[in-house]
KOLLUMKOL-620824 format. One record per residue (C-alpha): residue in three letters; x, y, z. Coordinates in nm, 4 decimals. Layout:
BEGIN
<node code="ALA" px="X" py="Y" pz="Z"/>
...
//
This chain:
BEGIN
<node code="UNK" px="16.9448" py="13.6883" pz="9.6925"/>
<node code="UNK" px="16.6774" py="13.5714" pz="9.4266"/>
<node code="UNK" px="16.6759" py="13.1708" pz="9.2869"/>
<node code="UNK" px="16.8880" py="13.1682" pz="9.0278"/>
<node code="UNK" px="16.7714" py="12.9467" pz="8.7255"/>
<node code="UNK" px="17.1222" py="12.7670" pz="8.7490"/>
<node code="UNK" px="17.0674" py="12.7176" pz="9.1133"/>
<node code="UNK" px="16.7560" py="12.5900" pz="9.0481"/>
<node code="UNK" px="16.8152" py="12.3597" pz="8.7975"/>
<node code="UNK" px="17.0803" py="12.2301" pz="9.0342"/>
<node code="UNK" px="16.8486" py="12.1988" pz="9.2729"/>
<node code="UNK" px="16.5722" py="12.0299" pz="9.0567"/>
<node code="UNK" px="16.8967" py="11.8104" pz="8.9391"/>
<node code="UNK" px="16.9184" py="11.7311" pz="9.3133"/>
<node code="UNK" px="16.5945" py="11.5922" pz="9.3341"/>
<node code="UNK" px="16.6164" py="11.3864" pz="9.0225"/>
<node code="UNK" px="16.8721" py="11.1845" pz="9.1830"/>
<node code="UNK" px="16.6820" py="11.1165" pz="9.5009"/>
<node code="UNK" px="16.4102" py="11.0076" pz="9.3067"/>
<node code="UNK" px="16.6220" py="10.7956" pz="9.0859"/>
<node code="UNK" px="16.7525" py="10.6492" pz="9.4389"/>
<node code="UNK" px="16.4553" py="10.5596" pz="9.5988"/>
<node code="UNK" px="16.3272" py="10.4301" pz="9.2970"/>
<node code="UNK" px="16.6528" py="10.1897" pz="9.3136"/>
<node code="UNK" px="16.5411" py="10.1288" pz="9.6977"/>
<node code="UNK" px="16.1916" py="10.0032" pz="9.6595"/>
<node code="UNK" px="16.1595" py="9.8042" pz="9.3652"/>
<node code="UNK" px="16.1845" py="9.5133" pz="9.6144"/>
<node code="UNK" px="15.8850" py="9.6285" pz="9.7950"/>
<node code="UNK" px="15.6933" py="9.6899" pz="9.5034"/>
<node code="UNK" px="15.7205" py="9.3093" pz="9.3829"/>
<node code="UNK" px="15.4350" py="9.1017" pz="9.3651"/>
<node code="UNK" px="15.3276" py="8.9594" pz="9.7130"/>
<node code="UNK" px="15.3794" py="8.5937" pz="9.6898"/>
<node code="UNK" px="15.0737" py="8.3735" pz="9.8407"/>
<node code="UNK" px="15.2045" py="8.0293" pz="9.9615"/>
<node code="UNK" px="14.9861" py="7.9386" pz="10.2369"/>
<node code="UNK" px="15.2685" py="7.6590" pz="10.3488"/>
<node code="UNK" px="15.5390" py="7.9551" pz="10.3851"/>
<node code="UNK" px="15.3505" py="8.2824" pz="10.5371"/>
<node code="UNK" px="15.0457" py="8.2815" pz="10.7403"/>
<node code="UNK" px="14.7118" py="8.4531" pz="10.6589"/>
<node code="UNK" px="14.8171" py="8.7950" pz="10.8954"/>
<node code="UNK" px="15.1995" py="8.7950" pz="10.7142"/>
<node code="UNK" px="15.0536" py="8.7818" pz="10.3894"/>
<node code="UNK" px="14.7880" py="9.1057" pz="10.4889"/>
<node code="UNK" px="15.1105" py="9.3054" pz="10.6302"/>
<node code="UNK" px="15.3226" py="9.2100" pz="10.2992"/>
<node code="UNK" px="15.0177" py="9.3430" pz="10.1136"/>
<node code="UNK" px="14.9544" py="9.6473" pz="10.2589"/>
<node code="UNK" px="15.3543" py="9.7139" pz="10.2445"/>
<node code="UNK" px="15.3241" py="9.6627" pz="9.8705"/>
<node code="UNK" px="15.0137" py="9.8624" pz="9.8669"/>
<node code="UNK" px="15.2169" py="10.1576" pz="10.0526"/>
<node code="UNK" px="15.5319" py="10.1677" pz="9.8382"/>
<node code="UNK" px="15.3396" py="10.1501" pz="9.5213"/>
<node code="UNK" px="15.1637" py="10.4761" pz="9.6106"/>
<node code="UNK" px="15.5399" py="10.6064" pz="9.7182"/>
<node code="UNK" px="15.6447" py="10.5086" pz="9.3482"/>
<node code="UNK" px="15.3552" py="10.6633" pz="9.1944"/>
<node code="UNK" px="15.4208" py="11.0059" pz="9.4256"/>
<node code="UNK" px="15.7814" py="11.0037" pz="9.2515"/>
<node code="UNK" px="15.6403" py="10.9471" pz="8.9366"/>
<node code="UNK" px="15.3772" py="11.2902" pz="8.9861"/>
<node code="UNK" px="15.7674" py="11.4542" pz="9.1553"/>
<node code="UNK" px="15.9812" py="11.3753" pz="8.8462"/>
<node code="UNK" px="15.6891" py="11.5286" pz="8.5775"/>
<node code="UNK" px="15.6942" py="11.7942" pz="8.7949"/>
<node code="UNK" px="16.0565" py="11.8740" pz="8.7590"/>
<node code="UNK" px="16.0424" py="11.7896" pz="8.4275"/>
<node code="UNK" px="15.8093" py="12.0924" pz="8.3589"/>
<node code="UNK" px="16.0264" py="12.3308" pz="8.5871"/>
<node code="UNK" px="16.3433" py="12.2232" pz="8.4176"/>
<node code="UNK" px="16.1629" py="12.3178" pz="8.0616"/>
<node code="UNK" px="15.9846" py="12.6337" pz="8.2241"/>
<node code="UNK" px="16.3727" py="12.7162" pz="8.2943"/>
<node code="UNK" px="16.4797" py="12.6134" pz="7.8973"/>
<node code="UNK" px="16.2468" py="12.8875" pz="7.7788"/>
<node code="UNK" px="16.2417" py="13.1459" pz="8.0462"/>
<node code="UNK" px="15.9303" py="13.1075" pz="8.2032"/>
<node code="UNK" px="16.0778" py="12.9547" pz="8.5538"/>
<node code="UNK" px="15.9446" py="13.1966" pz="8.8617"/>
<node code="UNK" px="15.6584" py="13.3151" pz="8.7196"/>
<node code="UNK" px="15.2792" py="13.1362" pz="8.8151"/>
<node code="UNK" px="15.1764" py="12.9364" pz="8.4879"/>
<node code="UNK" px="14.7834" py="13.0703" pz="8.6233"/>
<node code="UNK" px="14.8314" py="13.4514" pz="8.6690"/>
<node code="UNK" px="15.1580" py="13.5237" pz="8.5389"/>
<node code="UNK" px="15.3089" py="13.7010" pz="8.8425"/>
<node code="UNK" px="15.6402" py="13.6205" pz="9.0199"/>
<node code="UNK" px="15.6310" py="13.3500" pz="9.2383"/>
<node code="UNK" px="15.7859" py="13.3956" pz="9.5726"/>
<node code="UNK" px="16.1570" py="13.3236" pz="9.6158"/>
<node code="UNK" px="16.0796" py="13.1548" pz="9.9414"/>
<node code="UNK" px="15.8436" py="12.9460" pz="9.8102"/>
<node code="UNK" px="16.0488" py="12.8669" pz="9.5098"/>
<node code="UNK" px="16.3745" py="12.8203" pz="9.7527"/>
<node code="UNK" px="16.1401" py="12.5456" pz="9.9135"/>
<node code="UNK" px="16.0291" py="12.3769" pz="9.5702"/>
<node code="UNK" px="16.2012" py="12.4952" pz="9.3107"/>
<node code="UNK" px="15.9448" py="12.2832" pz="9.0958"/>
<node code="UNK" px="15.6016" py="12.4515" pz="9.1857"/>
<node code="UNK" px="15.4140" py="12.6158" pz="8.8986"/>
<node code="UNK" px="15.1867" py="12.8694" pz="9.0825"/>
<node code="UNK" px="15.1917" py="13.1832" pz="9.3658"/>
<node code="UNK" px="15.0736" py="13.1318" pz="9.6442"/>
<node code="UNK" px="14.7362" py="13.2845" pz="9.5651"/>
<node code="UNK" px="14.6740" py="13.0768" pz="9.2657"/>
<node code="UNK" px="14.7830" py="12.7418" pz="9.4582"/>
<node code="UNK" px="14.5049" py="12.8213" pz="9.7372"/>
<node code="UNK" px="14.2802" py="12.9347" pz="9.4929"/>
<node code="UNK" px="14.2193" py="13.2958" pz="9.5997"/>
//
C-alpha cells in the first residue's frame, strides 16, 4: 500500500512532537556551564562541558529535523511529496515509509 500524503503528514506531525519534546528535555543541558572553582572541581567542570557541548549539537540536529519536515509538509501542500526534488522520479515507498521527510531517491542521495 503506497504512503499516503495524509499518512505522511501524520507521520511528519509525529515527529514534530518528538522534537518539540526533546527540545522541552534538554534545555537544562544546554545551559551555560557554571565555573565556580569552590563548588565543582577542574575534571566536573570538563564533563559538564562536554555534556553541554553534546546536547547543543543534539539541539542543532533537531533544528536541521524540523526544516526538514517543514519542506516535506509544504512538498505535500503543493503536490510534490514522493517525488526526488534532484531527478524528479518517485521516491521509494520504503524509503519514504522510513522518513517520510527525505527529498531525494536513492540514486540521487548516493550520488549515482
Amino acid at each position: 500500500m503506497p504512503l499516503s500524503p495524509d499518512t505522511a503528514r501524520d507521520l511528519l506531525q509525529a515527529r514534530l512532537r518528538a522534537l518539540d519534546e526533546e527540545d522541552a528535555l534538554s534545555r537544562e543541558a544546554t545551559a551555560p556551564v557554571k565555573l565556580e572553582q569552590d563548588s565543582v572541581g577542574r575534571l566536573s567542570r570538563i564533563d559538564a562541558m562536554q555534556m553541554q557541548a553534546m546536547a547543543l549539537a543534539q539541539q542543532q540536529r533537531r533544528v536541521r529535523q524540523r526544516r526538514q519536515i517543514e519542506a516535506a509538509l509544504a512538498r505535500i501542500g503543493t503536490g510534490e511529496f514522493g517525488y526526488c526534488l534532484a531527478c524528479g522520479e518517485a521516491i521509494a515507498e520504503a524509503r519514504l515509509r522510513n522518513n517520510p521527510a527525505v527529498a531525494t531517491c536513492i540514486a540521487c542521495a548516493a550520488g549515482t
